[in-house]
C-alpha positions in Angstrom: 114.8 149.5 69.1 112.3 148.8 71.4 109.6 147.7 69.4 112.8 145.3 68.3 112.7 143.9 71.8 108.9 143.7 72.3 108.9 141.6 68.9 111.7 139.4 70.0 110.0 139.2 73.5 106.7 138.1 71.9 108.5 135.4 69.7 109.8 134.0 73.1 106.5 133.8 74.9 105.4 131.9 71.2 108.0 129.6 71.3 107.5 128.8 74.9 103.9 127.9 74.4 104.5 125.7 71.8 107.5 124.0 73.9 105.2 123.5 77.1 102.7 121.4 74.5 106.0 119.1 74.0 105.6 116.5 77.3 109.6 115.6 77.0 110.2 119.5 77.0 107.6 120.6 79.8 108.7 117.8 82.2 112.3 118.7 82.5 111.5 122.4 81.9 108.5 123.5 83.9 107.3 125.4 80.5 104.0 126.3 81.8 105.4 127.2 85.5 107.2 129.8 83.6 104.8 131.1 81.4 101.7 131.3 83.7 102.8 131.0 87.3 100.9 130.6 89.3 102.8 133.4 91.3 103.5 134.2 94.6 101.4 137.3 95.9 103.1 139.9 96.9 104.5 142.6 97.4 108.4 140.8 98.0 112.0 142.6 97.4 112.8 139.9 94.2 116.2 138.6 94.0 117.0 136.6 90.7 119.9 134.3 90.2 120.6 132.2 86.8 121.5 128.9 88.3 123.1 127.2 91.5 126.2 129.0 92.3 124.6 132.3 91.9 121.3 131.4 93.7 124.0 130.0 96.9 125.0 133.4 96.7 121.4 135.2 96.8 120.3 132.7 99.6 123.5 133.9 101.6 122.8 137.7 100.5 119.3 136.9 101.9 120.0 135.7 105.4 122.1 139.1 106.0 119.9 141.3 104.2 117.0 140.0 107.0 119.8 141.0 110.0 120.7 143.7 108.7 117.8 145.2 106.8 115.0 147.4 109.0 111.6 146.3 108.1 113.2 143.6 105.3 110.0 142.9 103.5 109.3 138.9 102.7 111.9 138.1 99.6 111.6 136.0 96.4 114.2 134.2 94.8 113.9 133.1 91.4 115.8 130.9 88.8 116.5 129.7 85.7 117.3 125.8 86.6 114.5 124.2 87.7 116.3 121.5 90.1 117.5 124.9 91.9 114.3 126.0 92.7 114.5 122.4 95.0 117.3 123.1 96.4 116.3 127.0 97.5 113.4 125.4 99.0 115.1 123.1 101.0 118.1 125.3 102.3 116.5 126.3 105.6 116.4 130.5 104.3 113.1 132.5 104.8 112.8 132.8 101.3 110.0 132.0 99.0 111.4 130.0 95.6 110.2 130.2 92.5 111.1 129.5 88.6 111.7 132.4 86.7 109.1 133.7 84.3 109.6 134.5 80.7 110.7 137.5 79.5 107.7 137.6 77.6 105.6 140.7 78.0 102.0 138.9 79.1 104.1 136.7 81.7 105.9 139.8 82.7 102.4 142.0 83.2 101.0 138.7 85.4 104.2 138.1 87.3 104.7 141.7 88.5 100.7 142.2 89.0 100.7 139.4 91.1 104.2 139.6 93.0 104.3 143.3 93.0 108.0 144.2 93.8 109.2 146.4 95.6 113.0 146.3 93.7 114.9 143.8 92.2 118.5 142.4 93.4 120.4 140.5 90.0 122.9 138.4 90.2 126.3 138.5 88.0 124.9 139.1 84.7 121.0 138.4 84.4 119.9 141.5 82.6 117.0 140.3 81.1 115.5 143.8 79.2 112.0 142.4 79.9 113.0 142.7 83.6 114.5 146.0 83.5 111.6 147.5 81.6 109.0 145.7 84.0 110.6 147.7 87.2 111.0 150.7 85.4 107.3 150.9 84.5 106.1 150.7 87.8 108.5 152.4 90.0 109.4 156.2 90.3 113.0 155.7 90.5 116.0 152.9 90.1 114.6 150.1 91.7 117.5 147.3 90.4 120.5 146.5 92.2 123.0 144.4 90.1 125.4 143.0 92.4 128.5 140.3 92.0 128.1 141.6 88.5 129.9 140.6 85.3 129.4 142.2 82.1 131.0 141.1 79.0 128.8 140.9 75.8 126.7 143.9 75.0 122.7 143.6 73.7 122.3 147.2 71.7 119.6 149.3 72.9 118.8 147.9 76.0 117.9 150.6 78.7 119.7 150.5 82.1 117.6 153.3 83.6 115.8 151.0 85.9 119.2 149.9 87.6 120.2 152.2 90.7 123.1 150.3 92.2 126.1 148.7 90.3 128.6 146.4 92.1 131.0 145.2 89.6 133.5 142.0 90.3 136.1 143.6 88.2 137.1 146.9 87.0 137.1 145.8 83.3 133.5 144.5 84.1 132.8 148.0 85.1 134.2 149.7 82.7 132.7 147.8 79.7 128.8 148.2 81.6 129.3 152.3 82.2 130.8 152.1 78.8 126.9 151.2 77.2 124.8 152.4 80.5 126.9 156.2 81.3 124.1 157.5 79.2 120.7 156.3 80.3 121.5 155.5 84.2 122.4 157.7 87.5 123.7 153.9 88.9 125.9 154.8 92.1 128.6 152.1 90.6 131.6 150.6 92.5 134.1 147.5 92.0 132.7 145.0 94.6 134.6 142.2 94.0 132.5 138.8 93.9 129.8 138.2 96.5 130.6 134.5 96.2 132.8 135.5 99.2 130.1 137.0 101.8 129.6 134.4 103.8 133.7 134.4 104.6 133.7 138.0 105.3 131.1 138.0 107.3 131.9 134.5 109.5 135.2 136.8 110.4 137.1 133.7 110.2 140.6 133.5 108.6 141.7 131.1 106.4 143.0 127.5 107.3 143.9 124.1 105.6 141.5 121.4 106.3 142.8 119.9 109.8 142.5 116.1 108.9 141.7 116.1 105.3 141.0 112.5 103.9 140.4 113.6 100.5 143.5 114.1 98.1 141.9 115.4 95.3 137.9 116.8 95.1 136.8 117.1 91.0 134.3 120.1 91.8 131.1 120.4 89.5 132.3 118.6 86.8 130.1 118.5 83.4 130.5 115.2 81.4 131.6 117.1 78.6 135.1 117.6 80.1 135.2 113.7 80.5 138.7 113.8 78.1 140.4 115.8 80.7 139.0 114.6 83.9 139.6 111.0 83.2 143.1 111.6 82.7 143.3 113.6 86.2 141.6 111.0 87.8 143.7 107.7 86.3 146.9 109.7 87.5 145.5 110.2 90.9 144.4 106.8 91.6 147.4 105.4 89.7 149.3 107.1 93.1 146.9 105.3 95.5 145.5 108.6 96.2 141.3 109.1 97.2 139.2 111.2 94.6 136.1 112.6 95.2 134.2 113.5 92.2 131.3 115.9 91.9 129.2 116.5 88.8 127.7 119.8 88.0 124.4 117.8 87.0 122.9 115.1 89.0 121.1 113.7 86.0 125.0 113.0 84.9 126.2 111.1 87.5 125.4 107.8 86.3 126.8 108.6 83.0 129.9 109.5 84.7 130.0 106.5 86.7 129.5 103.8 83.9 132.4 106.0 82.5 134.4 105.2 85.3 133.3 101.6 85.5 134.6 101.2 81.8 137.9 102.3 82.9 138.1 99.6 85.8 138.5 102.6 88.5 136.7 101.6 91.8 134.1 104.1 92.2 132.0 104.5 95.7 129.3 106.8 97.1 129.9 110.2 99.1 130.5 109.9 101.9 132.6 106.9 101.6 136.2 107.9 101.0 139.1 105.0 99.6 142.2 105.1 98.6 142.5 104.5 95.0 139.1 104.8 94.5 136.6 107.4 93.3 133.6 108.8 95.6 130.6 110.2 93.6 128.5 113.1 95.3 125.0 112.3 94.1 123.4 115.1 95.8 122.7 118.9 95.9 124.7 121.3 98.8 127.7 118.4 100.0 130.4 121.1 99.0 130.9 122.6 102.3 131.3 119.0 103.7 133.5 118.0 100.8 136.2 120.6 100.9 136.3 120.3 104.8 138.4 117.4 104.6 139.8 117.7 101.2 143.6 118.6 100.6 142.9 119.9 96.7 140.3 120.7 94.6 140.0 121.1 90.5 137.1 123.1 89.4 135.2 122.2 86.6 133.7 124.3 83.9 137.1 124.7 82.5 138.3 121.9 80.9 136.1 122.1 77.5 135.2 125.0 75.4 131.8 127.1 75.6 131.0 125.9 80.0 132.2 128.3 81.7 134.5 128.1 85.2 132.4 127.1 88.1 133.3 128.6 91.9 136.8 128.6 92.6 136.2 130.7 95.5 134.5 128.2 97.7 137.6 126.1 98.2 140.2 128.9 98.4 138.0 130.2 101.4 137.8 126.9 102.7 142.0 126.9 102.4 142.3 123.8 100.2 144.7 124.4 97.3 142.9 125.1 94.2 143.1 124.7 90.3 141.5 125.4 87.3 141.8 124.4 83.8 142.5 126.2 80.1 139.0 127.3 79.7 137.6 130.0 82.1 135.1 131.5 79.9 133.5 135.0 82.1 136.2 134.7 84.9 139.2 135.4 82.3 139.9 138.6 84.1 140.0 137.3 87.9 141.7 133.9 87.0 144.3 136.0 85.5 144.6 138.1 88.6 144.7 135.1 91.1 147.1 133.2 89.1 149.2 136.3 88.8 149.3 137.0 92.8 150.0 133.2 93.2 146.3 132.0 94.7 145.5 129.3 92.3 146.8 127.7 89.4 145.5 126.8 86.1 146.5 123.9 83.9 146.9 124.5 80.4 146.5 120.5 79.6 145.0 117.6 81.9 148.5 116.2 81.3 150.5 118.6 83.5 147.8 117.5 86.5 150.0 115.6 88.8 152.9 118.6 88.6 150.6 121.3 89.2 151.4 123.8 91.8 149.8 124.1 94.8 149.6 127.6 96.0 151.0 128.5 99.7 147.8 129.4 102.2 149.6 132.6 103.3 148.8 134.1 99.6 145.8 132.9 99.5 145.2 134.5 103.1 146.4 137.8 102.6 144.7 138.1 98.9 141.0 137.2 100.5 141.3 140.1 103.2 141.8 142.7 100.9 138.6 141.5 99.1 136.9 141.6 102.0 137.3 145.0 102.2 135.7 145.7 98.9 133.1 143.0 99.2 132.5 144.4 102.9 132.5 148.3 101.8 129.8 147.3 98.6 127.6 145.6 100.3 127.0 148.2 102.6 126.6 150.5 99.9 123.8 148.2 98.6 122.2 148.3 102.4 122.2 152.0 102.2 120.6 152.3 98.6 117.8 149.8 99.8 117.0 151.4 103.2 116.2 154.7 100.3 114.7 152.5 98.0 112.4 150.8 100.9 111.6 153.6 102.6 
């Protein structure tokens, strides 16, 4: 099986070399950046995230990890997207950013020569088996922490054995990763609920409705794919006279998404310019915060076409503005569920039953985030203690 993988792993690196010879492809890619660096010297605890919301989360993990942390060595973030790699940069963290390398065994061998970890921190579900293998070859024991993890499809044959600590979001996405990893891995393994949240639990500040919200209704990274739905969201809001804030997922979709809205005659204006029966388009990276702080709802995008994925529908219920989702919550199936279930948000089956939705009261949403902030609290402590061993 592993000679399977080192095939496969090879074919990557091959394909990759001939993509980076493609200018379209290299330019919006970084091709060579990932194959060949050049990479940061080291040595560095790395922390890899796939793309923005998980990389928010590592960047947040990073600042405590540096309070909290005797002797935190330098860290190194990497990532998938390569307009994230910007944004870490620019987010004001003591971090050095980087795009990830290939999971190609001659970028692995220069990438770890070169930035010479220490352990690795993965975020959610980023178990890459050229990753895993790479820190078990040059360290003595588990050296990977998965945390906020969610496990769902299972690669046969891949070895966990590198992978010392294990903080699931779920219990289902616990059970299914001991299920395939019981075997080759002493992980100390725990349901940690979803790191998303740290920056809540550790501002110990409860959760409150925006004071003066101007915003009726925020459309949270939105993908033009789920145009169908969202336009019919948006035409009933501004129909009401109501002001809509709309945030793509993609910057290099926002002017798609505005001629879209231009076709439909809907006013549309630039963040941070709110009007009534008008849409405001975020055209720029890290505005959420700012957004939901005077926003009365929010509908998170991601879930309203097949095959996305549900964005973060954590950041506004921790900001205490009523939140939704829509049919489609590929990887969170499990936790929307749950939160629908205990009344925290709701989930539209259709875009036509937008303007009826339920709006969930703040006291459920209140009491449900405390008792994840117990498990998120009582994890990550568990991952300070297994890197304080790991570090030593």
């Amino acid at each position: 099986m592993f000679k399977v993988f080192d095939i496969a792993r090879e074919a990557l690196g091959s394909v990759a070399k001939v993509a980076a010879k493609v200018p379209a492809i290299e330019n919006k890619y970084q091709v060579k950046a990932r194959l060949r660096g050049p990479w940061p010297k080291g040595p560095f605890l790395w922390m890899h995230g796939a793309s923005l919301g998980e990389c928010k989360m590592l960047l947040n993990l990073a600042k405590f990890l540096k309070e909290d942390l005797p002797d935190c060595p330098r860290l190194l973030v990497t990532t998938q997207k390569v307009e994230v790699v910007s944004y870490i940069k620019e987010s004001g963290v003591d971090v050095v950013a980087h795009i990830a390398p290939v999971d190609a065994p001659a970028t692995m061998k220069s990438f770890i020569s070169s930035v010479k970890p220490l352990g690795l921190i993965l975020a959610e579900n980023e178990l890459w088996p050229g990753y895993l293998s790479s820190m078990m070859c040059i360290s003595t024991r588990p050296s990977v922490a998965l945390v906020s993890g969610r496990f769902h499809r299972v690669v046969p044959g891949v070895d966990y054995s590198a992978i010392g600590f294990v903080s699931m979001q779920t219990g289902s996405d616990l059970s299914r990763f001991f299920s395939v990893s019981a075997r080759s891995s002493n992980s100390r393994m725990m349901i940690g609920g979803d790191w998303k949240l740290l920056p809540w639990i550790r501002s110990v500040s409860s959760v409150a409705a925006p004071e003066n919200p101007m915003v009726d209704t925020v459309f949270v990274s939105m993908h033009i794919q789920e145009w169908a739905s969202l336009s019919l969201m948006i035409l009933s809001s501004i129909k009401r006279g109501e002001s809509v804030v709309l945030m793509p997922r993609r910057l290099s979709e926002v002017s798609e998404f505005r001629k879209a809205l231009l076709d439909r005659d809907i006013n549309v204006v630039d963040w941070p310019q709110v009007q009534n029966g008008a849409v405001s388009i975020v055209n720029e990276f890290g505005k959420t915060k700012d957004v939901l702080a005077v926003s009365k709802s929010a509908v998170v995008g991601g879930s309203f076409a097949r095959g996305l994925g549900v964005h973060d529908f954590w950041e506004p219920l921790q900001n205490g503005v009523a939140t939704c989702v829509g049919p489609y919550v590929e990887g969170q199936k499990e936790t929307v569920a749950m939160l629908v279930r205990e009344g925290v948000i709701a989930q539209l089956q259709s875009a036509e039953g937008f303007s009826e939705r339920n709006k969930p009261d703040i006291r459920l949403v209140r009491s449900f985030l405390a008792h994840e902030s117990a498990k998120i609290s009582d994890s990550y402590q568990q991952l300070l203690d297994f890197l304080k061993i790991l570090l030593r």
